[in-house]
C-alpha positions in Angstrom: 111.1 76.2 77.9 107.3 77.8 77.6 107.1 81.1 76.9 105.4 82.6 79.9 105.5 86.3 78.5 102.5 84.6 76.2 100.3 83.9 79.1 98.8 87.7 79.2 95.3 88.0 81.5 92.8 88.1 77.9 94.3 84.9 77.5 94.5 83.3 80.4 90.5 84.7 80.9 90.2 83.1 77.6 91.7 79.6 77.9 90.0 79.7 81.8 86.2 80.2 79.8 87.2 77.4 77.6 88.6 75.0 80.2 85.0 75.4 82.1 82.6 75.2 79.4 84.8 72.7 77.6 84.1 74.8 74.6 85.2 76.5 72.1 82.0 77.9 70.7 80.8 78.5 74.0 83.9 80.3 75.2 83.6 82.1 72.3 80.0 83.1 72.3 80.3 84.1 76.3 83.4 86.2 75.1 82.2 87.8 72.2 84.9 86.1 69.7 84.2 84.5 66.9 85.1 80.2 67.3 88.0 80.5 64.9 89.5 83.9 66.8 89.1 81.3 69.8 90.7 78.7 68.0 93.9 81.3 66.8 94.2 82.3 70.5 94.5 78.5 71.9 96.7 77.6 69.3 99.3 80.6 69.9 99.0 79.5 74.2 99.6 75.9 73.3 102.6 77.1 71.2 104.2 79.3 73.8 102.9 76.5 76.5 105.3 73.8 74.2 102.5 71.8 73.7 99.0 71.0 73.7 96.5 72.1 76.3 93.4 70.9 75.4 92.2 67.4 73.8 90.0 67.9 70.8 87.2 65.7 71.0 83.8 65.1 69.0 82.3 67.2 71.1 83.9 70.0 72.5 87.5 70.2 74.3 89.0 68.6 77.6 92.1 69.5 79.3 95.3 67.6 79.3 97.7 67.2 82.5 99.6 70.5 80.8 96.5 71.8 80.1 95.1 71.2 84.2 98.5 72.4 85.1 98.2 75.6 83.7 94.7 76.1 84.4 95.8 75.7 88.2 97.8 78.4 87.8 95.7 80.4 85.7 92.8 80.4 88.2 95.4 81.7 90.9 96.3 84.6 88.9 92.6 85.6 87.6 91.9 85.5 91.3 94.4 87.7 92.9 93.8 90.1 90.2 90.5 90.2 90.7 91.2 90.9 94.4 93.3 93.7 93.7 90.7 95.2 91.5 88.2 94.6 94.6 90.5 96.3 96.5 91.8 99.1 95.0 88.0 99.9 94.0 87.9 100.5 97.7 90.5 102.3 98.6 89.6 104.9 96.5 85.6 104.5 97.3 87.0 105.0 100.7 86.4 101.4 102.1 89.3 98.9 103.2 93.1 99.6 102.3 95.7 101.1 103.7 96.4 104.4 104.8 99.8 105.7 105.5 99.8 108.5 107.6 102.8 110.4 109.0 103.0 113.0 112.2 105.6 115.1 113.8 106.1 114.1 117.6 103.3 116.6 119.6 100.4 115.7 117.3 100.6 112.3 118.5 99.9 113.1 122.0 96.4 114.0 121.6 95.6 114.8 118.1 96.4 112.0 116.0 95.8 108.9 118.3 92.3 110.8 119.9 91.5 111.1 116.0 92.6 107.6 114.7 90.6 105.8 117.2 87.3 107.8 116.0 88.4 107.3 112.7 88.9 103.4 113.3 85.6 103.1 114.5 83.9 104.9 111.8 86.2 102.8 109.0 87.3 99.4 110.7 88.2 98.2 107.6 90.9 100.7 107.0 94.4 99.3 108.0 96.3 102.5 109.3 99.9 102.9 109.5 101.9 105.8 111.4 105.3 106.8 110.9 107.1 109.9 113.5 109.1 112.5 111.8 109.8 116.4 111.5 107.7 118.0 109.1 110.7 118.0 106.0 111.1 114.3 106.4 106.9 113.7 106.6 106.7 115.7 103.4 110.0 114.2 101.3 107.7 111.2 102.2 104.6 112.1 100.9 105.9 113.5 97.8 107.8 110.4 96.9 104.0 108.7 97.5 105.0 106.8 100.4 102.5 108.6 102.4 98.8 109.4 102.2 98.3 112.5 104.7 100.8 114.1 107.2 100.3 115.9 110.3 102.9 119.2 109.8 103.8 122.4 111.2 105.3 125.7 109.7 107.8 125.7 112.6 110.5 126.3 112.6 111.1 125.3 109.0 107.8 127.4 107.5 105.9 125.7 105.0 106.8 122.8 102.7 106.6 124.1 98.7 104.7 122.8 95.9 103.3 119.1 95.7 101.4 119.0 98.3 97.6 120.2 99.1 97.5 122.0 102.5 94.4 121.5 104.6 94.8 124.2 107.9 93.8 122.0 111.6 94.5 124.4 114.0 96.5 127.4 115.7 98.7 125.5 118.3 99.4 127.7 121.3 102.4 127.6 123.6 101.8 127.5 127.3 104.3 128.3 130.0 105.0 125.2 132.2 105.9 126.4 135.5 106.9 124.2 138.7 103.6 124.0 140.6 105.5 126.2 143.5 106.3 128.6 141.5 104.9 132.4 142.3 103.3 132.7 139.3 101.2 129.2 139.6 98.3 130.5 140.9 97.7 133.3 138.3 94.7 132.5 135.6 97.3 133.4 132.9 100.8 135.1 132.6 102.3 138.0 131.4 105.4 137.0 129.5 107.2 140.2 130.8 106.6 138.4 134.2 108.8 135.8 133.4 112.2 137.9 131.9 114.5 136.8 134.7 113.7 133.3 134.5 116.2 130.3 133.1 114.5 128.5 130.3 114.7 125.2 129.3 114.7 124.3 125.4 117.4 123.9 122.1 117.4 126.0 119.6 117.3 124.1 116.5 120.8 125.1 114.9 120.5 128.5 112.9 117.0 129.6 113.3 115.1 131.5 116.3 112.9 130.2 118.4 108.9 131.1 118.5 110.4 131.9 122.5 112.8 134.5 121.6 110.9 136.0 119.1 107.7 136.6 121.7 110.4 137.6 124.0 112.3 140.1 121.7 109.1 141.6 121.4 108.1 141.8 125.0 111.7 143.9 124.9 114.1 141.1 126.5 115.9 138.3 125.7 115.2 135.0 127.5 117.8 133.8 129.8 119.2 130.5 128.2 119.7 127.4 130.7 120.4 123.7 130.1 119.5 122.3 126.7 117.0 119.5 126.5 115.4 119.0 123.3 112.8 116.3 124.5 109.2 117.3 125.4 109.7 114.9 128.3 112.8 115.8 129.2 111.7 119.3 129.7 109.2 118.5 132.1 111.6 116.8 134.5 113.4 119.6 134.5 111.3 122.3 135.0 109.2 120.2 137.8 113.1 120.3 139.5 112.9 123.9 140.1 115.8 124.8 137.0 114.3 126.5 134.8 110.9 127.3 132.9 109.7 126.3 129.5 106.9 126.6 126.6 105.0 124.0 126.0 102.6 123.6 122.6 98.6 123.1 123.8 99.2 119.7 121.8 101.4 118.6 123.9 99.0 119.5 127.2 97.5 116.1 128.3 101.6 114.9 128.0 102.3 117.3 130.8 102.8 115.5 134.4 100.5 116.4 137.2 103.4 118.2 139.4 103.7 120.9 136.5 101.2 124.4 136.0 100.2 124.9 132.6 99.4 128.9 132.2 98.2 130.7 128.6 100.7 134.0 128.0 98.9 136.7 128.3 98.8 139.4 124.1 101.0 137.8 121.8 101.0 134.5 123.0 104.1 132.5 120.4 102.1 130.0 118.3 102.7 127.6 115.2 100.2 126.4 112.8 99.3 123.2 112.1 98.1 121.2 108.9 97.3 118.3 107.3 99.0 118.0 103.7 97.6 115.5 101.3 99.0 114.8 98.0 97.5 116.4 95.1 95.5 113.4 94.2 94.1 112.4 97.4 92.3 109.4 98.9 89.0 109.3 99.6 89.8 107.6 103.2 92.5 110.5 103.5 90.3 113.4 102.7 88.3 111.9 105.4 91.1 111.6 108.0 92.0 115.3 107.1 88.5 116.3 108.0 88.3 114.2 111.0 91.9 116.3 112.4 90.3 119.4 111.8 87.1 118.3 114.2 89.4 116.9 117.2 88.8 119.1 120.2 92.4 118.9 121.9 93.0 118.8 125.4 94.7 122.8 125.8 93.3 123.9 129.0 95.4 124.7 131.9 97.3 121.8 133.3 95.9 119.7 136.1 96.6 121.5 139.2 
């Protein structure tokens, strides 16, 4: 059996410069070896090949069927190398690759996609990739370097730790979806005091507060639980059904069905931040994307009325 733990890329380069010129000094001159150095290296491919590759002939070398055989191969592996080279030369000029980018479920309303299609204009040759998560799973992701930027939040977990560079995007807001028949619909914005007896709609994630009863708690009441929905969507079904009330984050505004009032609180208005975090050795391309976030001028105004 050959010994294909012999066939390393200097001497596959090598034996591919003598297969073209047909040889050995010339291979050897274009190299920078010296003929006999040239000579060594054949010799120790042809032994771990199990036989001769080349014909020695008066003048200069040709091939044999091994030989071609191998040289087949050989040009097929000096190629795809060379196209990794290429590309990985431009992934990290910026140009062509891959970019793996990760978001929690509100950024992509607005944010990411609104973002991703500037950025695809701007860098066509970027193949993007998206995966959906909360903001502990994005970042167990991009620490283990199977992401290249993620879209997170400091709620309600707070911040992720070390290994990660944190670039701020935005303060996001929470707005107060009301049924549009509701007696606060018409106001320009809403005091939150306004709203102590009505039924909200939202889960709790287990064990923590909500950014809802913590702007409540300060207002000096505690919001009136109703019917758990943990769904965006699901929210807005119910509140446009008259049961209840519920926040809504300015990311998520253009989501927000056209039967529903969008209204800013009034002071303390409850609000999470929102970042991109890179890995400490970012892309080019991801630095870019980062920047790009931090430009994107989400829809938050009032809902459609």
């Amino acid at each position: 059996m050959p010994n294909t733990n012999a066939f390393d890329t200097a001497a596959l380069r090598l034996f591919d410069e003598v297969a073209r010129s047909g040889s050995f000094t010339a291979a050897a001159e274009l190299l920078g070896y010296t003929q006999s150095a040239v000579s060594r290296r054949v010799a120790a491919l042809e032994r771990a090949a199990g036989g001769p590759l080349f014909e020695r002939l008066a003048r200069g070398v040709r091939l044999t069927p091994a030989g071609a055989a191998l040289h087949h191969h050989a040009v097929a592996v000096l190629e795809r190398l060379e196209r990794a080279g290429e590309e990985l030369a431009a992934i990290h000029r910026g140009r062509g690759g891959t970019l793996r980018l990760g978001a929690f479920a509100t950024a992509n309303v607005d944010l990411v996609p609104g973002t991703l299609k500037r950025f695809a204009q701007r860098r066509p040759d970027v193949e993007l990739r998206l995966v959906e998560g909360l903001t502990a799973r994005l970042m167990d992701r991009l620490r283990a370097g199977a992401l290249d930027l993620a879209v997170i939040s400091d709620y309600p977990a707070g911040l992720p730790g070390e290994g990660a560079r944190l670039v701020p995007l935005r303060e996001d807001r929470l707005l107060v979806a009301l049924p549009s028949g509701h007696r606060l619909a018409g106001e320009t914005d809403v005091d939150l005091r306004e709203l102590a007896g009505e039924t909200w709609i939202e889960a709790a994630p287990r064990g923590q507060s909500t950014l809802l009863q913590t702007a409540c708690a300060a207002a000096g009441f505690t919001p009136r639980g109703g019917l758990r929905v943990a769904e965006w969507t699901g929210k807005f079904g119910f509140v446009a059904a008259g049961l209840g009330v519920t926040l809504v984050p300015e990311l998520a505004a253009r989501a927000v069905p056209k039967d529903l009032v969008l209204r800013p609180l009034r002071g303390m208005a409850p609000a999470r931040k929102v970042y991109a975090a890179l890995p400490e050795t970012p892309l080019p391309a991801a630095l870019e994307l980062a920047q790009m976030l931090g430009e994107w001028e989400v829809c938050t105004t009032v809902s459609p009325t």
